[in-house]
C-alpha positions in Angstrom: 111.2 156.1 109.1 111.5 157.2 105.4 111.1 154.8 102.8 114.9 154.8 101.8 115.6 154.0 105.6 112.8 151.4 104.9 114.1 149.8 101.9 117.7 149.8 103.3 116.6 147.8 106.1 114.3 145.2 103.9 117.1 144.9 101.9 119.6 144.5 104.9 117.5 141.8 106.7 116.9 139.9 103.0 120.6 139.2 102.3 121.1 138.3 106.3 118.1 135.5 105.8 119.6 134.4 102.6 123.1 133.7 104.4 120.5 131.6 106.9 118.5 129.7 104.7 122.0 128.9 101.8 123.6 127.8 105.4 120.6 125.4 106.2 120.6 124.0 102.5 124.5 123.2 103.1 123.7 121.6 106.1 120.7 119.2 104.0 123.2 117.0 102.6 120.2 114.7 101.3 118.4 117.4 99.9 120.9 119.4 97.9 122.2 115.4 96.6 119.0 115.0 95.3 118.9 118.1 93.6 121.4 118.0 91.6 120.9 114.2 91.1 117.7 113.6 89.9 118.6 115.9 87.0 121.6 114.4 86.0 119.6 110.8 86.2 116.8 112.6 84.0 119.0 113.7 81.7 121.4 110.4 81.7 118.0 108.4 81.0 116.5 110.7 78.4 119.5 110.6 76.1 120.8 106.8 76.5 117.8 105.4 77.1 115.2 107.2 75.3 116.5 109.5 72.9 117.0 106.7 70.3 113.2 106.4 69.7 112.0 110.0 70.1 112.6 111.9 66.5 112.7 115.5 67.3 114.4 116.2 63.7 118.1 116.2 65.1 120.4 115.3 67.8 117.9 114.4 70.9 120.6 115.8 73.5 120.1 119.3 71.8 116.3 119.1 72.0 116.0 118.0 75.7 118.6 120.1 77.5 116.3 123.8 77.4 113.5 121.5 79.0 115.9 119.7 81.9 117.4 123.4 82.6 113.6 124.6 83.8 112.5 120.5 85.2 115.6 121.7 87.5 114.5 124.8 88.8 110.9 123.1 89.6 112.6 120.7 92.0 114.0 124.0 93.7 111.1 125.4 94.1 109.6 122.7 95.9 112.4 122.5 98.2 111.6 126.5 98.8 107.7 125.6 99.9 109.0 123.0 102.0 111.6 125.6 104.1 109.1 128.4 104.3 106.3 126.0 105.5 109.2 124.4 108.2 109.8 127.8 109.4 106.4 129.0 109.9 105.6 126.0 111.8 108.9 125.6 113.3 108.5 128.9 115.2 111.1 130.4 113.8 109.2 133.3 112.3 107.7 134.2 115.1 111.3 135.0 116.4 112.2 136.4 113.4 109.5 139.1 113.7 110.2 139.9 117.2 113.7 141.0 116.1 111.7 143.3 113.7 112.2 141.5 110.6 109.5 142.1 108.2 107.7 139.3 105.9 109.2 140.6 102.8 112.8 139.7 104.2 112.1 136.3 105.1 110.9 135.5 101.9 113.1 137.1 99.7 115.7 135.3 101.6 114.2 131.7 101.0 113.7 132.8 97.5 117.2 134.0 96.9 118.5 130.6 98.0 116.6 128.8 96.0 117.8 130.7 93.0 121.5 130.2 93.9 120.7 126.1 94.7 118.9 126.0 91.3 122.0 128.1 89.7 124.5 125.0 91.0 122.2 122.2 90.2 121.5 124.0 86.4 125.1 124.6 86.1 125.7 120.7 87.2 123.6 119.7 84.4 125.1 121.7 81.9 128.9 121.0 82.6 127.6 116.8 81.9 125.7 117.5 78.9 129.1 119.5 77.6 131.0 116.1 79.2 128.6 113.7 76.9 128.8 115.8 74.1 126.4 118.9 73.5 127.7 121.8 71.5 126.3 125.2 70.7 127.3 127.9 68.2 125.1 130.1 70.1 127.1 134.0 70.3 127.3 134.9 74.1 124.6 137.1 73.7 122.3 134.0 73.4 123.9 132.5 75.9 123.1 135.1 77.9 119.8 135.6 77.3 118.6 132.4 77.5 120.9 132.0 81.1 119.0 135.0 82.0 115.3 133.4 81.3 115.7 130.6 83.2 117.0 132.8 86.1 113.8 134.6 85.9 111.4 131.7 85.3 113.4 130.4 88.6 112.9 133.7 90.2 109.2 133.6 89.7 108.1 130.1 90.7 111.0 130.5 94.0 107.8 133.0 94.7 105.2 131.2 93.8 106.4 128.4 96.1 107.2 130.6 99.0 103.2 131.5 98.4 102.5 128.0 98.9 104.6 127.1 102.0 102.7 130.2 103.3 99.4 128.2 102.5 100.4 124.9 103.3 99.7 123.3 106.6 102.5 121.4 106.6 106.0 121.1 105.1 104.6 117.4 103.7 101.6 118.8 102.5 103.5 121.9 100.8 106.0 119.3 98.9 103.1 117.7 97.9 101.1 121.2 96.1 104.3 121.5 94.0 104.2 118.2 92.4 102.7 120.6 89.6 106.4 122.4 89.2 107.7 118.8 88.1 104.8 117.8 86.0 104.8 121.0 83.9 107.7 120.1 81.6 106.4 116.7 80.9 103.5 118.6 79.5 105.2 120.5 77.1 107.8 120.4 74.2 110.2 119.6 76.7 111.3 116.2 76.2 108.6 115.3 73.0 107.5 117.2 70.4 103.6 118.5 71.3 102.6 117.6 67.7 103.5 113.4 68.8 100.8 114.0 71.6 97.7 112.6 71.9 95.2 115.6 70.5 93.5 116.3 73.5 96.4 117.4 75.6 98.0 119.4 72.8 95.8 122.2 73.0 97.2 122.5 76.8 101.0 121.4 76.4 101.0 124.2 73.6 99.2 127.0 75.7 100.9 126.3 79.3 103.9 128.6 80.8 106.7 125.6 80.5 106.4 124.9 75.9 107.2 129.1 75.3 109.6 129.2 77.8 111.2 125.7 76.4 110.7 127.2 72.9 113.0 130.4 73.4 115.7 128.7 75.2 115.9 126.2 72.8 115.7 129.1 70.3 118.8 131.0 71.5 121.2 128.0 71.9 120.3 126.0 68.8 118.8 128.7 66.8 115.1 126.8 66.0 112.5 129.4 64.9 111.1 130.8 67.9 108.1 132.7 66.7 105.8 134.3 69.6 107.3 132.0 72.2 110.0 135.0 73.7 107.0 137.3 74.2 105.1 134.3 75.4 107.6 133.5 77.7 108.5 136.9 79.3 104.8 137.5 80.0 104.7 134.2 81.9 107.6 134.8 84.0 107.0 138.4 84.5 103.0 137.5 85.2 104.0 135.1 88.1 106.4 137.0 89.8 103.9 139.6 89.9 100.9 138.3 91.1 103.4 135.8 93.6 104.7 138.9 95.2 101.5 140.7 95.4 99.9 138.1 97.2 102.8 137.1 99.7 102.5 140.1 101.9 98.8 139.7 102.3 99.0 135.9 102.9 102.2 136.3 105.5 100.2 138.7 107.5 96.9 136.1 107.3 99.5 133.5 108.3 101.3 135.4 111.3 98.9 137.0 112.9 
């Protein structure tokens, strides 16, 4: 089979497993509630409750939504460990690769939905900070761009996390290895500025994937300085999605075979 036949049929049998797995995510009533919930809590108890006393220099609401937009897209990617770990010890992939339906398929299709889940829940949180009152003058081609880094920053831990359902043992034990995606943000200039930190974690909040990533987003919709943090950011992104899909194929065949 040539490689177009080859890539024609990968690309077939991704967009048939992300129907599956969007289907099964409709069907997890609890799970897609929670999804979207917990960051509209978040950002409900940020801004009422604790914005008063954090002094970020301006309207708190405008400082903490870059940092909820990416908090979102690590509760997604936990749910995507979770449903690649449930299938491979569900049986479902060995089914799956009777009918001929390669590794790279079945992850991109878990990977997909969790891009479209985190789209909904991001665009949840978005349509209530514009209901409580955020504003941007950003031009569309900000907007853009910073809609278009979180897509990829979503796109590249969805990866990562399939990685990890492939190394977990067990869905539990694969929800737990993620915690990371949801402590990230809280380690950076998400919700506080870094310099308010104690000193030995600033070295850290300023040097890990989440602050650059915050930085530019926050750049393009309220037009702070962004310095190095675009180049910064794209290098994260682009640097885990690299190294996540390199290492799926190997690790699906170690855990298939």
């Amino acid at each position: 089979m040539s490689d177009a036949l080859v890539m024609r049929s990968v690309a077939r049998n991704t967009a048939t497993m992300s129907g599956r797995c969007i289907r099964l995510s409709r069907r997890q009533i609890d799970a897609v509630i929670t999804s979207i919930m917990l960051p509209v809590m978040l950002l409900l108890m940020f801004v009422y409750l604790f914005g008063g006393a954090i002094d970020t220099g301006g309207h708190y609401l405008d400082y903490v939504i870059p940092g909820l937009s990416l908090l979102c897209a690590g509760f997604g990617a936990a749910s995507t460990a979770m449903t690649v770990s449930q299938d491979l010890t569900g049986g479902i992939v060995d089914r799956l690769r009777s009918l001929d339906v390669s590794g790279p398929a079945v992850l991109g299709g878990h990977v997909v939905a969790s891009v479209v889940r985190n789209a909904v829940a991001t665009s949840c949180v978005a349509l209530l900070a514009f209901a409580i009152g955020y504003r941007t003058d950003a031009p569309v081609t900000h907007l853009l761009l910073a809609g278009g880094l979180v897509a990829l920053f979503v796109l590249a831990i969805s990866w990562v996390a399939a990685d990890i359902g492939l190394l977990a043992p067990s869905p539990e034990s694969a929800n737990a290895f993620t915690f990371v995606f949801m402590f990230l943000p809280y380690a950076s200039s998400a919700f506080v500025p870094i310099a308010t930190m104690p000193t030995w974690i600033q070295p850290f909040a300023r040097n890990e994937p989440i602050t650059p990533i915050t930085e530019t987003i926050r750049g393009l919709l309220n037009g702070t300085p962004m310095g190095s943090s675009p180049v910064q950011a794209l290098a994260w992104c682009v640097g885990l999605l690299v190294v996540a899909v390199a290492a799926s194929g190997p690790l699906f065949r170690r855990r298939t075979r």
